[in-house]
N, C-alpha and C positions, 0 to 999 in steps of 0.2 A: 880789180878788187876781188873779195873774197866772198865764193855763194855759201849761200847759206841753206841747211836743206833737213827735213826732221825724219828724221828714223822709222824706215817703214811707210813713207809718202814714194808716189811713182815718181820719178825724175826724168825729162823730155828734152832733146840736146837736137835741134834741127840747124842741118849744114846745107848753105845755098852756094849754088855753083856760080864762081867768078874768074875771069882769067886775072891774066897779072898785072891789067888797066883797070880791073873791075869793073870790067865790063860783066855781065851774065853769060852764063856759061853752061855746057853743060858736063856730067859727069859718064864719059864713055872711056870703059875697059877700063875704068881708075876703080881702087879698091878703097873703102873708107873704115876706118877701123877708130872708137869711143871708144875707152875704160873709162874706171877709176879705182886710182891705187890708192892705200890705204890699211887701217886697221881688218879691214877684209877686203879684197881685190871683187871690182866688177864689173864684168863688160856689156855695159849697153848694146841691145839688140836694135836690128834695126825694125822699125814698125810702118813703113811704107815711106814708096820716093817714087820723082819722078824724076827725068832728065834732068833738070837744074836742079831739084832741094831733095833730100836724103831726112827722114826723123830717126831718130835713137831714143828708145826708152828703157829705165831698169829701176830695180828697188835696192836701197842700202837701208839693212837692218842693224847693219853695228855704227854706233855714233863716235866718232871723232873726226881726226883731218884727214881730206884726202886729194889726189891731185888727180882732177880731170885733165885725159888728152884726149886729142882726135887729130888725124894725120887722115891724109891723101895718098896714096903710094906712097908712105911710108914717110913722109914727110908729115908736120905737123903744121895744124892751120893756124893763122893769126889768131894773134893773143894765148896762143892754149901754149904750155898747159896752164891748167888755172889751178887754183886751191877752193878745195871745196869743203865747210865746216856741216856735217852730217850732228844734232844733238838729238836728246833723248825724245822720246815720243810723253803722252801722260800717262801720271804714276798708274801704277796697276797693282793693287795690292798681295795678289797669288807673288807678285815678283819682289816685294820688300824683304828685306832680312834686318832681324835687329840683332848686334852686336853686343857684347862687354861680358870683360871677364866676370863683371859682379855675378851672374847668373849664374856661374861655378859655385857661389857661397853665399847664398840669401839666406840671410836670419829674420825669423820673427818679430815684429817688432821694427826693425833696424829702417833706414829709408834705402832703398834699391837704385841707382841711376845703372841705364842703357843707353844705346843710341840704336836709332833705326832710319837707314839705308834706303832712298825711295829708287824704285825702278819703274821702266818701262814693263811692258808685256815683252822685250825684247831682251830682255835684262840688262838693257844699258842703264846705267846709272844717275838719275836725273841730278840736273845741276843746279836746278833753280827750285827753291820752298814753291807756300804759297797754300800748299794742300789741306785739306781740310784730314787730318790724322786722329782716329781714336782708336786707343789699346786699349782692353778688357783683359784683366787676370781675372781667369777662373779654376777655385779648387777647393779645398774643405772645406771652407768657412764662408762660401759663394763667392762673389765675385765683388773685383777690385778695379778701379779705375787710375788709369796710371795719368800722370801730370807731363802735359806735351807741350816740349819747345822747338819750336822751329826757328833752325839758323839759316835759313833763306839758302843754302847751297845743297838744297835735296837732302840733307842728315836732318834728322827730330832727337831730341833730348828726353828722356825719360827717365821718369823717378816715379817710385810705386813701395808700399809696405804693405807685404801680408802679416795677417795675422794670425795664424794658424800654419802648424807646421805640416807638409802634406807636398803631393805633388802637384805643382798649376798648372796651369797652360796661358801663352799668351796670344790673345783673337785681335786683327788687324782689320779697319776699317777706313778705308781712304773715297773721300767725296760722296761716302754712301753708298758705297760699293764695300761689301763685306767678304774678306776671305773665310770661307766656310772650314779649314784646316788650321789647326795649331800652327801660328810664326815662330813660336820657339816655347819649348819647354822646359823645366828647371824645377828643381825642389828645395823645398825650405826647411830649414836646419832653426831647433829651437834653442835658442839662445839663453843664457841664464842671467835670473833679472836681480835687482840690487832691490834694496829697503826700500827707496823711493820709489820703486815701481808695483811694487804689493799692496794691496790692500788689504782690510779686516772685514769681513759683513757676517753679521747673525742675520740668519732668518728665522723672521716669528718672535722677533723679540724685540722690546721698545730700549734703546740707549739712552742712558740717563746721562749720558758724559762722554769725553773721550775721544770726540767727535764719528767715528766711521759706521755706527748704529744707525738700522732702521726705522723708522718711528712706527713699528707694530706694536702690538698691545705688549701688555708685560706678561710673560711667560707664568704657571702655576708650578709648584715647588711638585718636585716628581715627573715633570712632565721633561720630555726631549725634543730640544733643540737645535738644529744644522747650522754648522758654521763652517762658512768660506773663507780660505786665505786667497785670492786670485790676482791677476792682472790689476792694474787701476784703470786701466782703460778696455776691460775686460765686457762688459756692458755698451761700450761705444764701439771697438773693432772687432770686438770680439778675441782680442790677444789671449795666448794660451800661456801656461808656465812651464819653464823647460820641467818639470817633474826632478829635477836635482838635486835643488835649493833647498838649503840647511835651515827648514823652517822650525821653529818650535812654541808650541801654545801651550799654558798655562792659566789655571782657573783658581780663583782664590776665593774660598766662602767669606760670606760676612764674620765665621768660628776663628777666621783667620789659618783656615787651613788650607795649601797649598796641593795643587794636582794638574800632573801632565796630561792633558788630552792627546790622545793618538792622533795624526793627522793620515788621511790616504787619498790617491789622487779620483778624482771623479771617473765614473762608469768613460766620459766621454774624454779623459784625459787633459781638461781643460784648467784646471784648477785643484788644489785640496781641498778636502773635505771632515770633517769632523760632527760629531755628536755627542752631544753637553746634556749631562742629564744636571736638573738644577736640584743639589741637594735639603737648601736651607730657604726659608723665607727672608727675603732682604736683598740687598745691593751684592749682587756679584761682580768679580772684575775678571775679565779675560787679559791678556796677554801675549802675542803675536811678536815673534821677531825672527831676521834672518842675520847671520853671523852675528848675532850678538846684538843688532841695531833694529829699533823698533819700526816696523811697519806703520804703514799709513792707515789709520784709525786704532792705533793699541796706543796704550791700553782701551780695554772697551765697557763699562760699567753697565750691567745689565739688573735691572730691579725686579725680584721673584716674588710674586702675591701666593696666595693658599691657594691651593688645587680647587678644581669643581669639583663638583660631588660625585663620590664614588660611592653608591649605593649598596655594595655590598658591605660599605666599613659605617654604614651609618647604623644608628641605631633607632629602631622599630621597635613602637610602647603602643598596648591598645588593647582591649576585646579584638576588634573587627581585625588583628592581624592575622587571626586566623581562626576565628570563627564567626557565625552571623543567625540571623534567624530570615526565616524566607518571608520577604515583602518587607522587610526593616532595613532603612536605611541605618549603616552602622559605620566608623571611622576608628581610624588611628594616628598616632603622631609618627612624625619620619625627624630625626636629630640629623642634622648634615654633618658630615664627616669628610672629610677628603681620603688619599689611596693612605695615606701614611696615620690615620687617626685623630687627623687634626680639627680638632671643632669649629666650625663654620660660623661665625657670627653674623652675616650678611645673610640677606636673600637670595632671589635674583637666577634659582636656578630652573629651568625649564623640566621639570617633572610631568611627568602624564603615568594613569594607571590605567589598566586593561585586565578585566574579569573573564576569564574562561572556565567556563562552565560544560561537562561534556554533553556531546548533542548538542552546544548551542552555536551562535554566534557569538563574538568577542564581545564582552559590553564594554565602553567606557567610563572609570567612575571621575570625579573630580578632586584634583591637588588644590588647595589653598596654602599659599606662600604668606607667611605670620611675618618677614618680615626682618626676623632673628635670630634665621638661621635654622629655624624650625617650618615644618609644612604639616597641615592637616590633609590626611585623606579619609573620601569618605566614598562609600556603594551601595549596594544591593544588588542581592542575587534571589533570583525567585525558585529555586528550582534544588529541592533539597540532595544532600552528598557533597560530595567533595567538590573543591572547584581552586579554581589556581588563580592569584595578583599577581599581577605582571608589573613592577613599578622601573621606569626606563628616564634615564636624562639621557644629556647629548654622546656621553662615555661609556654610561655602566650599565645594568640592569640588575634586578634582583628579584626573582620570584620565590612568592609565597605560599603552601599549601594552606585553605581550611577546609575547614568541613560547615556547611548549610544544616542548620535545624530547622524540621518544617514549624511551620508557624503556627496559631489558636486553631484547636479543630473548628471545621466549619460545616454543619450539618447538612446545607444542600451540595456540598462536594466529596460528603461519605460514600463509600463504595456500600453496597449489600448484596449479599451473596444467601438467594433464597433458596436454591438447591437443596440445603439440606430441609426443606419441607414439600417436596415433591414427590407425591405416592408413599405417604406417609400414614400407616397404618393404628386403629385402638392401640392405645395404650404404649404403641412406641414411641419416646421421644425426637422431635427433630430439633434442628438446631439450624438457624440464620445467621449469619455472621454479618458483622459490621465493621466496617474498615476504616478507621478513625482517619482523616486526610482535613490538612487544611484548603485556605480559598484559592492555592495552586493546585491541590493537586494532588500534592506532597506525601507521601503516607506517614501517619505521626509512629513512632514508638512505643512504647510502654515507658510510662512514668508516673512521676507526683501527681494528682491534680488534672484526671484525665474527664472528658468532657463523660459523664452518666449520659443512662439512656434509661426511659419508663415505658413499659410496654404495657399493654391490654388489650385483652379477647375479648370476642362477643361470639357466639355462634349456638347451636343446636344445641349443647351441655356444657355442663359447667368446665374448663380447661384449665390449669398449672402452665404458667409462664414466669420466667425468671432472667434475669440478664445476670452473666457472666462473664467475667475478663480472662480475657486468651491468655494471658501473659507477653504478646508481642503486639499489642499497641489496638488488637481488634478488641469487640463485646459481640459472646455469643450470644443470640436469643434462643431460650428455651421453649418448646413450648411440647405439651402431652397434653391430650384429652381419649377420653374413655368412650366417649360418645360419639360413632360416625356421622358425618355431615359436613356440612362446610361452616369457616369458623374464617372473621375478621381478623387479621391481625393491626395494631394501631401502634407505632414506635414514634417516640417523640425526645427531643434531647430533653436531659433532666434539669435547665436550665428556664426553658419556656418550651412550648407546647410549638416548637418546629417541630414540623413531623421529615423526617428524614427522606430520601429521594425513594419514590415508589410506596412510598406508606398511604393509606392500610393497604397491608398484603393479604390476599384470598390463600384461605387453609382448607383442602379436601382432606378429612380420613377417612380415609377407607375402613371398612372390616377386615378382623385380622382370622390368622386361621381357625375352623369350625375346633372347639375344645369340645369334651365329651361333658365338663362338669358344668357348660353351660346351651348343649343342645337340648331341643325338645322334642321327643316318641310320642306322638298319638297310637293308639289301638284302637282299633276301628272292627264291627261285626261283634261286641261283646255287650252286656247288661250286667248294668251292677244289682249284686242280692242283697242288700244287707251290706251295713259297713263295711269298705275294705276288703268286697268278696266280689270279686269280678267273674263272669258268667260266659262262656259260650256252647253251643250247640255243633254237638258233634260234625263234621262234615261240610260244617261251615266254614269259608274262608273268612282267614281274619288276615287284619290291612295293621300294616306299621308305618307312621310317616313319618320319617325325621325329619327332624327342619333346621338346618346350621346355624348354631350362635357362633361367636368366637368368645371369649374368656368373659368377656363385659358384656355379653348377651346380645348385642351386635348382629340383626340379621347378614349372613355370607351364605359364600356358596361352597361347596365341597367341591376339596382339589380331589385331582385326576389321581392321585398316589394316596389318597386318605382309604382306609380301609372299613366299611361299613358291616356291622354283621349283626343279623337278628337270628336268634332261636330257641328252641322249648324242648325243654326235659320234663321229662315225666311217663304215665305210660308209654311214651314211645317217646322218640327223640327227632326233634324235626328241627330241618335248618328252613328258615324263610330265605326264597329267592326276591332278589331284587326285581322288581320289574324291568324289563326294557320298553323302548320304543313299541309301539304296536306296527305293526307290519301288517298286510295281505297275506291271508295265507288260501292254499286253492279252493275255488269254491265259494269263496267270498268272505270269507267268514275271517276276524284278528283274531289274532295268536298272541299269548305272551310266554315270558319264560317261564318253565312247567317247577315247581315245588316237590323235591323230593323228601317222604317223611325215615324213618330209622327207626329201628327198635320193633317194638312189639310186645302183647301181650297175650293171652291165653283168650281164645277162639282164633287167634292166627290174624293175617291181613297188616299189611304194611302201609306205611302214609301213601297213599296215591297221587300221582299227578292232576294237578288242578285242572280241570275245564275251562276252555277259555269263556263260556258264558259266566260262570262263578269267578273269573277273575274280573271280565269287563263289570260284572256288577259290585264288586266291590275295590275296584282302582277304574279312575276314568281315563280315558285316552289321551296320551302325551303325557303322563306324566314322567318325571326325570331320575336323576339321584334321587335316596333318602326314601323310596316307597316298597318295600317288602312285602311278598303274600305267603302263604301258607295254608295247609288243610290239617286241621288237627281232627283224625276219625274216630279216635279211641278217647271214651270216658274219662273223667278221669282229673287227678289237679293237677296242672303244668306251672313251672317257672320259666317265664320268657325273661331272657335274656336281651338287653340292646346296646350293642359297643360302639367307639368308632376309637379305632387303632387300637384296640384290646382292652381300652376302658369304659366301663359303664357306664351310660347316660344318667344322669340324674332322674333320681325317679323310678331306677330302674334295677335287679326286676320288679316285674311280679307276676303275683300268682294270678292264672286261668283256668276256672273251673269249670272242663267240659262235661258236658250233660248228654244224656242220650237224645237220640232227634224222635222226631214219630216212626212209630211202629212199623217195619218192615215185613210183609210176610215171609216174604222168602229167607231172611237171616232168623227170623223165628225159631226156638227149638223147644223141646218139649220136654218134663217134668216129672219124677214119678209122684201120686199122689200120698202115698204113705209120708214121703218124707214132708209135703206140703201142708196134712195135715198136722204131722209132727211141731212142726212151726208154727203154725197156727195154734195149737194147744200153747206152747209156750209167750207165745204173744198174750192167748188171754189171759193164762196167767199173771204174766207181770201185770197187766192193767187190773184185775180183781183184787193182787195182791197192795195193791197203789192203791185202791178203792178210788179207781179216777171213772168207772166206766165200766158197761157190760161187756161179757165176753163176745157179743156177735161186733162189735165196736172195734175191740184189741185183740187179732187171731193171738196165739201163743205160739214161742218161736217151737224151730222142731226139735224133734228128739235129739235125732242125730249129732246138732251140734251143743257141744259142753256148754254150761251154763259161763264157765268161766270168762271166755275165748266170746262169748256173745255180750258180756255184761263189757267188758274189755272196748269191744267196739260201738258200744250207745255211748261210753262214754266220750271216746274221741268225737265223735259226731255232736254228740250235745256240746263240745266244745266250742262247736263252731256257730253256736247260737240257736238251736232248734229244741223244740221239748224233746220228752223220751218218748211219747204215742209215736209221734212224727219218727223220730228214729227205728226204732222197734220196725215199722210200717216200712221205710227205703231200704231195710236190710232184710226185712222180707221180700221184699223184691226184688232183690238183686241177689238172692240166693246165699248172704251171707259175704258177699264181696262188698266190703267198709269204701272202697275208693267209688265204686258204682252206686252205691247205696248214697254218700255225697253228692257226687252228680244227680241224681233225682231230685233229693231236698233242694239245690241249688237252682237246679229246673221247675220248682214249684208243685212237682207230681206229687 
């Protein structure tokens, strides 16, 4: 019979020694030689023996028929040769190959059959099915599963449609065992599809008809919408279009007017593509065909509503569009419009508004939808100037500029600005300002109808206060008084007696500079004779003390640049020195600053420097500005002078009439008697001839001098208030000098 043997198993052929009774035997100097001839020739080796039996083993990896021999010396043993059937081993799928010309010309779409070839790992060709066989095409459009038959003689039938045109590859899988490399590769050719194979689709838009419409909402007039001409089973395998095909779309308004839509293929090549802008409100129809013949879903009736709202085309009515007052809620209407003008009769549209204010945060205000196509909005903004609405739907947006007017002034949120009453002098005015702000904050303007303000002083003298408008939204407070000290001030609005932030405010004036027409000169060391005749003795120091007013009489002090100046004309001319500080001087003894006098008269001798005991006695110690001393030594009437900055003091001058002091020997000088007597005769004359008195009473003046020139000078004398005895008598005295002769009478001598 015939053995049977599989591809790639060992094969074991053992020869036992017998002779030609068959009896056992053994094999000595015999040579024994196994093949097997065949599709590959092969000679079994031998694998151990022993005297009687001999084994043979080998491998056949090529499967078909072969003829086993084995000979003895060359002679062949019984039965042999034999036939021996060598078949395939199990599939192995590195070893399958799948055939057909179809793989030369695969179309999209189209269905594909192959066959595939099972082998061994030997590549013999197995004969008998059974396998458990899966083929995978993978390539553009991922992967495809092919449809496997087995015809039980080791071939499989397959059938497979890609959908996409590209290169694939096809992966072999046999019992679960996967070949990890491409079994055969092939590319697809896209094929061109007929009417019944195309479809229509809008997207984004609801079909009213037609049948191949989406059920999306219904598109707004103006708006743009994609339209697909594709595969019909474009969504299921994802089939592509050959990009060829003689497609043409067509869009018809409700006007009845007709228009070509461009068609072009998609970014991915998979289908056409278009964009339909809808012009009119109402049923539109598309239309779709290829050579002439309508696509699957054309015609296509698509229904256009009114756009949403486009805020930029609406119309905006109100105060509050753009302007408001600060802390007032304020609003305005919004009219809905769509992008083309079209008036909105519905509701429905999501509006929101947004207040930006600079420096702030965004505030939110609130939209109310009326319902009819109309919306109220409304806000507030606190914070006066300009500020920007933001009004936004789901499309558009539209911002609005106004401007914030601040709101009622509010008197505890007025600014005051009291600077201008700080070191505020007699008689200067200051000024307070008040900055009108409402309960933000806000600073008001100048306007109609602005909040008044009442003000009132109280202090040391009577004060002028006044309120005045800036002209930019403040009220100045005035305020002047004449009188140094401190002064309340009390501001209140002119509506009720709020008194503004800081009120009452404290007011110092100060004294203002020392004026000459309102300082006061004491003289000090003098006696008054008789009305209006002011008195001193020669040698005497006399004391000047000014004391600083300023214009309103205001005690102040004297500035460091103010220039003070005392002095006296007459027989001689003397300037008074201001005192200084008293100092040490050596010895122990104060010093002050020495008084130099000017001029002169006839016996000679100049103003001398003061003594500092004649000054301490008449200026005390420390004194400051404003104290002047002087020695006036010569008889005599002076006019003192007292200035400050080259103007007279009030009051000032006046006259000083120095007197001689007590009798000096040593300045003493002596008289001739002729002429003493001469005088004397004339003295009693005059009284004898007056019948007032005897002659030892009223000597008579002298010879010597002229009646004329003597009668001349009793009368200026009596001028000054004294009889003529008394006159006559001081001009006897003084030898006929009239300014000496005064001095005496002045003196009381």
């Amino acid at each position: 019979g015939m053995i049977v043997g599989m591809a790639g198993r060992e094969a074991t052929l053992t020869v036992v020694a017998r002779d030609r009774f068959n009896n056992p035997s053994t094999f000595v100097g015999q040579r024994l030689c196994v093949d097997a001839v065949g599709p590959a020739d092969v000679a079994l080796q031998g694998a151990g023996s022993t005297p009687s039996e001999q084994r043979f083993t080998g491998v056949i990896v090529k499967s078909g028929s072969y003829t086993l021999r084995a000979s003895v010396a060359g002679r062949s043993l019984a039965g042999f040769p034999r036939n021996l059937q060598v078949v395939a081993a199990q599939t192995d799928p590195m070893q399958c190959q799948i055939r057909g010309d179809a793989l030369a010309g695969v179309v999209v779409a189209d269905s594909t059959r192959a066959s595939l070839t099972a082998h061994d790992r030997f590549g013999n060709a197995c004969l008998e099915g059974g396998d458990q066989v899966m083929v995978r095409m993978l390539g553009p459009a991922g992967s495809v599963d092919a449809e496997v038959v087995d015809y039980g003689d080791g071939t499989y039938g397959l059938a497979f449609t890609v959908p996409r045109a590209g290169e694939w590859r096809a992966h072999l899988a046999v019992n679960g065992d996967e070949n990890p490399d491409a079994v055969a590769r092939f590319t697809a050719v896209q094929g061109r599809l007929t009417a019944n194979q195309v479809t229509l689709r809008v997207s984004g838009a609801g079909g009213a008809g037609g049948g191949g419409g989406s059920a999306a909402a219904a598109p707004h007039v103006g708006a743009e919408t994609t339209v697909y001409i594709q595969a019909l089973d474009f969504e299921v395998a994802g089939r592509e279009v050959g990009g060829r095909e003689p497609i043409c779309l067509r869009l018809l308004s409700p006007s009845g007017v007709s228009a070509n839509v461009p068609l072009r293929l998609s970014k991915d090549r998979a289908r056409f593509r278009a964009t339909v802008r809808w012009p009119e409100v109402g049923t539109h129809v598309l239309v779709a065909s290829l050579n002439g013949d309508a696509v699957v879903g054309s015609p296509l009736q698509v229904s256009v509503v009114a756009a949403d709202v486009t805020l930029p085309a609406c119309k905006v009515a109100g105060a509050g569009a753009g302007k408001c007052v600060a802390g007032e809620r304020t609003q305005f209407s919004i009219e809905a419009r769509d992008s083309r003008g079209n008036r909105l009769l519905a509701g429905g549209a999501s509006l929101t508004l947004q207040v930006q204010a600079p420096g702030q945060e965004p505030m939110r205000g609130s939209v109310l939808d009326q319902g009819d196509g109309t919306y109220t909005a409304s806000y507030a903004v606190d914070q006066a100037g300009p500020y920007l609405l933001v009004l936004a739907s789901a499309s558009s947006r539209l911002a609005l500029e106004g401007v914030c007017r601040p709101g009622p002034a509010d008197v505890t949120r007025c600014r005051v600005d009291a600077s201008g009453l700080t070191a505020l002098t007699a008689g200067a005015r200051g000024a307070m300002r008040i900055v009108r702000a409402d309960r933000f904050g806000n600073v008001i303007p100048a306007g109609p109808d602005m909040l008044p303000f009442r003000v009132e002083a109280a202090g040391v003298g009577p004060a002028e206060v006044e309120t005045v408008e800036a002209g930019d939204g403040a009220c100045d407070v005035r305020f002047e008084a004449r009188v140094a000290g401190r002064y309340t001030l009390h501001v209140w609005s002119g509506y009720a007696r709020d008194a503004v932030v800081g009120s009452p405010f404290d007011v110092t004036v100060l004294p203002g500079q020392a004026a000459s027409s309102s300082c006061v000169a004491h003289l000090e060391g003098t006696q008054m004779h008789g009305p209006g005749v002011t008195a001193a003795i020669a040698g005497d120091a006399l004391t000047v003390r000014m004391q600083a007013r300023d214009r309103f009489g205001n005690p102040t002090a004297w500035k460091r640049w103010q220039t003070l100046n005392v002095s006296a004309s007459g027989p001689q001319e003397v300037v008074f020195h201001e005192a200084a500080a008293a100092t040490e001087a050596p010895g122990g003894s104060s010093s002050w600053g020495g008084v130099e006098g000017r001029g002169g008269g006839e016996g000679g001798g100049s103003g001398s420097l003061v003594s500092s005991r004649q000054v301490s006695a008449a200026q005390p110690m420390g004194g400051g500005r404003g104290v002047f001393v002087a020695q006036l030594s010569r008889a005599g009437a002076y006019v003192v002078w007292c200035t400050v900055g080259g103007q007279a003091v009030v009051g000032w001058p006046r006259v000083v009439q120095v007197v001689p002091g007590s009798v000096e020997a040593d300045a003493s000088v002596w008289r001739a008697e002729a002429e003493t007597m001469a005088l004397t005769s004339q003295l009693a004359l005059s009284s004898s001839s007056g019948g007032g008195g005897g002659a030892a009473a009223t000597p008579a003046p002298a010879a010597a001098a002229p009646a004329g020139d003597l009668e001349a000078k009793v009368v200026k004398l009596m001028e000054l208030g004294f009889d003529r005895a008394k006159c006559l008598e001081a001009l006897t005295a003084s030898e006929g000098n009239e300014e000496y002769a005064a001095s005496l009478l002045f003196s009381g001598l």
